[in-house]
C-alpha positions as CSV (number, residue, x, y, z in Angstrom):
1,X,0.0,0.0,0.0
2,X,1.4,3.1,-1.1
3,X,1.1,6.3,1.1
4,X,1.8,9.8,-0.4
5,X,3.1,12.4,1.3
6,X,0.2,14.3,2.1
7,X,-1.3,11.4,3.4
8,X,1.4,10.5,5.7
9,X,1.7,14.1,6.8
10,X,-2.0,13.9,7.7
11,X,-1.8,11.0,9.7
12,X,1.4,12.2,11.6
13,X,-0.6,15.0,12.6
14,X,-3.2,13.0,13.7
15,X,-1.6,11.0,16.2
16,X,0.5,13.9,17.0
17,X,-2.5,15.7,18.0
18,X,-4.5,12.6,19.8
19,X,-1.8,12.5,22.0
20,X,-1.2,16.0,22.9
21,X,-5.0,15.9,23.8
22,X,-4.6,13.0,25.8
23,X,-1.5,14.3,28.1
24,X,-3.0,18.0,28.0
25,X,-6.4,17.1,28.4
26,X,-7.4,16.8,31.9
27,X,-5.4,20.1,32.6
28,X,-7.5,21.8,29.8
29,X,-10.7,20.3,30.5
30,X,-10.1,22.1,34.8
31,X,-9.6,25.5,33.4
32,X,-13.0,26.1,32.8
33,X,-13.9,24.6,36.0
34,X,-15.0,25.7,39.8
35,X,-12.8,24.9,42.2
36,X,-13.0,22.5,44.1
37,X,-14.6,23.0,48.0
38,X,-11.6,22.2,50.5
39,X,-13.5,24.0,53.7
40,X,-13.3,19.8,54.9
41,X,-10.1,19.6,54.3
42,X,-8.5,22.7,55.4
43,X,-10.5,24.2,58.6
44,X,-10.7,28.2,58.0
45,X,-9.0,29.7,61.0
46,X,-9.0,32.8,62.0
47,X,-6.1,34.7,62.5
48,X,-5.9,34.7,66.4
49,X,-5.3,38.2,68.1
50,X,-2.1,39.0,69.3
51,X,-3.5,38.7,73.6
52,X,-4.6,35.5,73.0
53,X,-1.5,33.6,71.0
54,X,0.1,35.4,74.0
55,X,-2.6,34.0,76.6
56,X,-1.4,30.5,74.9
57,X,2.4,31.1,74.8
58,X,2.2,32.0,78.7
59,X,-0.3,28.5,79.7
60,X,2.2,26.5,77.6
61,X,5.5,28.3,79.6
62,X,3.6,27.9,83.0
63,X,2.7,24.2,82.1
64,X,7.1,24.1,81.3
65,X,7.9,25.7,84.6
66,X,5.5,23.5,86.6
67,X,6.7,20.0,84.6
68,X,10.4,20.9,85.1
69,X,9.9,21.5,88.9
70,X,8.1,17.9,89.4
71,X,10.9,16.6,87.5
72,X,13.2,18.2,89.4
73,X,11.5,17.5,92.7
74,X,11.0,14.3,91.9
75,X,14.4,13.4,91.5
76,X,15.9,15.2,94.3
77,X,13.6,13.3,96.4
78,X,14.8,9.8,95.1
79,X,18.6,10.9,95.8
80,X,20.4,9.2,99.0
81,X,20.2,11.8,100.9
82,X,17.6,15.4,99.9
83,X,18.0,18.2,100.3
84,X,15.0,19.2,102.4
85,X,14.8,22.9,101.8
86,X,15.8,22.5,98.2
87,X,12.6,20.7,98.0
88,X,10.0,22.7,100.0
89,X,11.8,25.9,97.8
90,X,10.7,24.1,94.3
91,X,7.7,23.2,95.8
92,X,6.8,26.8,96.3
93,X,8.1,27.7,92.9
94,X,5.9,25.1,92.0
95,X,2.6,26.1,93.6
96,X,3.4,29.9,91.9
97,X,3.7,28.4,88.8
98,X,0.5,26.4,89.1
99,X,-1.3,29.4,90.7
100,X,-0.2,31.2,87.4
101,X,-1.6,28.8,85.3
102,X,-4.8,28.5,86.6
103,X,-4.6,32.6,86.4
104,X,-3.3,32.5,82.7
105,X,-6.6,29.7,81.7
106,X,-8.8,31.6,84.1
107,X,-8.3,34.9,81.2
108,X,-8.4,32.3,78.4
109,X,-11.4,33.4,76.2
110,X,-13.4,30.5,75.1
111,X,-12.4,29.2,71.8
112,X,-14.5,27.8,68.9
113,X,-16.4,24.7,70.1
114,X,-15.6,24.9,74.0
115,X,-17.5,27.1,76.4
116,X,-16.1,29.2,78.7
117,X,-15.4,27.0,81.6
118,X,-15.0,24.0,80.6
119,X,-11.5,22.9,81.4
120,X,-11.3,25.5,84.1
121,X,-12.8,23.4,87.0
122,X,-11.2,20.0,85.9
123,X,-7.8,22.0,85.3
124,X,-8.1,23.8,89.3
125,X,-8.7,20.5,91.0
126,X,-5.8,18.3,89.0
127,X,-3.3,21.1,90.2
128,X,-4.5,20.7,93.6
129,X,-3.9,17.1,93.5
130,X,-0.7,17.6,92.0
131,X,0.1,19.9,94.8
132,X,-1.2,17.4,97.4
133,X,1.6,14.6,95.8
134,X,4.4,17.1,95.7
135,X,3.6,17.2,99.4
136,X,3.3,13.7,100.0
137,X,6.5,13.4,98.0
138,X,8.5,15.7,100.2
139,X,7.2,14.1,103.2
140,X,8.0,10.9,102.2
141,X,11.9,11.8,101.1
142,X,11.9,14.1,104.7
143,X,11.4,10.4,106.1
144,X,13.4,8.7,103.8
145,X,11.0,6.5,103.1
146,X,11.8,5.1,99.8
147,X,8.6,3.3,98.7
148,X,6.7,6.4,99.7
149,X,8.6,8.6,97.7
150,X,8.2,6.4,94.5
151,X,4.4,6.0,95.2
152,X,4.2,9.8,95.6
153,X,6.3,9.9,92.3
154,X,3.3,7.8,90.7
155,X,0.8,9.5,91.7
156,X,2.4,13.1,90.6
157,X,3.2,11.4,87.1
158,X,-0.6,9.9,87.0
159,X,-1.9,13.7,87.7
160,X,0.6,15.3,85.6
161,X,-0.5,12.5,82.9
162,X,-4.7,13.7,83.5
163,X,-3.2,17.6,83.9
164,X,-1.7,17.5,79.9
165,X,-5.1,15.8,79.1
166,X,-7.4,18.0,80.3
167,X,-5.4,21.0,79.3
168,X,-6.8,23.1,75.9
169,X,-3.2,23.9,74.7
170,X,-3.8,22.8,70.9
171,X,-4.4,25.1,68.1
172,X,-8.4,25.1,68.2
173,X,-8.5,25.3,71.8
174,X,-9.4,21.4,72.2
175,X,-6.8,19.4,74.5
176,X,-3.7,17.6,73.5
177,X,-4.5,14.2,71.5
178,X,-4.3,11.3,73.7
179,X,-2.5,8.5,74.6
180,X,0.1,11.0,76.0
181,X,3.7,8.9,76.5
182,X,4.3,9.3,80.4
């Protein structure tokens, strides 16, 4: 079968063309169209004002302060021999702290979804408790009594451990995902 040129230039152009279509298509075929709804993927924030990322920045450096105490109490207490008023001084740094946490989520204005005083109550009574086990823990390491001190250590990482649940320190206001790794 004999082809002339005209022919064969015809056909080139042809399947030159079918696949140009066929890679450029899809892109073509969207230029014409509505884009696509991504409010369910993306939530729409608002940008927050500058108080409250600084009501956030000052919970999350309290909640800092107030770990790295019980860290720090903790492990003083479990030493041979403690250092007593090195203790009861980090536990009153520590009760500050706490007291200026509650303070700083006390101001916190109620974000999108969660009403005013909803972790406020729960947030109050898990710092008491943790205050209640710092003092238990001192007590116990006063008396050197070493199984006291580590279930005094338990129970302050089982209230710090409910304290980083209940907290609303994520981005929406909601509270940090759980299972927390303590």
């Amino acid at each position: 079968m004999r082809v002339n040129k005209f022919a064969a230039s015809a056909i080139a152009v042809a399947a030159c063309a079918s696949v140009a279509v066929g890679v450029a298509g899809p892109s073509l075929a969207a230029v014409g169209a509505p884009d696509p709804d991504m409010s369910h993927v993306l939530p729409a924030t608002e940008p927050k004002s500058a108080a409250a990322v600084h009501q956030q920045l000052d919970a999350v450096g309290q909640l800092g302060d107030a770990l790295t105490l019980v860290s720090r109490i903790g492990k003083e207490a479990q030493s041979r021999t403690p250092d007593v008023d090195a203790l009861k001084e980090m536990q009153q740094r520590l009760r500050a702290s706490a007291n200026r946490l509650g303070d700083s989520l006390r101001q916190s204005p109620p974000a999108v979804g969660r009403p005013a005083a909803a972790p406020g109550d729960d947030v109050h009574d898990l710092l008491k408790k943790l205050q209640k086990a710092i003092e238990k823990l001192i007590d116990a390491a006063t008396k050197h009594d070493q199984p006291g001190v580590q279930a005094a250590i338990t129970e302050a990482l089982t209230v710090v451990k409910d304290l980083l649940a209940k907290l609303p320190l994520a981005e929406d206001g909601s509270t940090l995902p759980a299972p927390l790794p303590l």
